[in-house]
N, C-alpha and C positions, 0 to 999 in steps of 0.2 A: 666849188666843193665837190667832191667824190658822193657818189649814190649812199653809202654807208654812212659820212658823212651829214647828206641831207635827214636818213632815216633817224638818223640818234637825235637830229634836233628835232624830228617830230613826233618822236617819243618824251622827251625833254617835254615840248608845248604841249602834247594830249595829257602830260601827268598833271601842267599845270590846271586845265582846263576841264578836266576829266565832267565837270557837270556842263559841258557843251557838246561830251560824244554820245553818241545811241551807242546799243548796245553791240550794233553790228559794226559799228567802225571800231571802238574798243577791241573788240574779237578778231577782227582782221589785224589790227594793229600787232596784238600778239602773236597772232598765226604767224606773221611775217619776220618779229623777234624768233620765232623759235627756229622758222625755218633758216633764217641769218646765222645766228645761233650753232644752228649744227653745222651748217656749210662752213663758216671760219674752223668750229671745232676742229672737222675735217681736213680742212685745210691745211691747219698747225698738228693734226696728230694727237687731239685730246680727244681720246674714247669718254662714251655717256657713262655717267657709274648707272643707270636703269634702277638708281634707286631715290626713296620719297627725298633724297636729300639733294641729290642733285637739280641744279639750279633751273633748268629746264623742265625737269618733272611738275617744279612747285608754278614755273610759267604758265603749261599747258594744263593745271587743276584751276587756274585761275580764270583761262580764258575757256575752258568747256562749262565754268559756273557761272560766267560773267555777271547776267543776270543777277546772279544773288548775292553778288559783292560789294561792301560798301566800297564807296568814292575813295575812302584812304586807301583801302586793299587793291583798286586799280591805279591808283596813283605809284600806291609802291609799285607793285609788279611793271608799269612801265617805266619806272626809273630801276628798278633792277635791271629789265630789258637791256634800257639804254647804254646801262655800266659795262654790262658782259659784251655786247656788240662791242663797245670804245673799245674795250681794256684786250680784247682777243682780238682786232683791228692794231692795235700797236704792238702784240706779241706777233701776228702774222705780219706787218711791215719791217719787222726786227728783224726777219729770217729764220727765227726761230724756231724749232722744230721738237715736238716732242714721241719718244720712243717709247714702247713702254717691252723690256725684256722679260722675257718667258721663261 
């Protein structure tokens, strides 16, 4: 399996698990989604919309409160993780390329 790969199934396992993380593997787990995250964005040519609705916004509110999250709210958030990783892994293996005209 490819490194991206391994990380979605261990976003996949920590959702499952989320009452076996502290709160600093949690946070790390996300810091690493986001920074995943922007790099494929990057990759493929999808700019952040820098606003509350973009999907990474709602990661990193997530992972700066960890602490005060319940167990579903970390669960979702690393299975969202995991989706946007997969899903923009098989747009950046596709070739595919996004432009956006001015």
């Amino acid at each position: 399996m490819s490194p991206i790969t391994d990380f979605v199934s261990e976003l996949v396992r920590a959702a499952n698990e989320t009452d076996k993380l502290t709160t600093t593997e949690t946070r790390r787990l996300l810091q690493r989604a986001v920074i995943t995250v922007r790099g494929l964005r990057n990759a493929v040519g999808i700019p952040s919309s820098n606003t509350q609705h973009d999907a990474l916004f709602q990661l990193e509110a997530v992972e700066t409160t960890v602490e005060h999250q319940p167990a579903n709210e970390i669960s979702a958030a690393l299975l969202d993780a995991a989706d946007l990783i997969r899903t923009l892994r098989i747009v950046a293996d596709s070739g595919t390329r996004v432009s956006i005209a001015q």
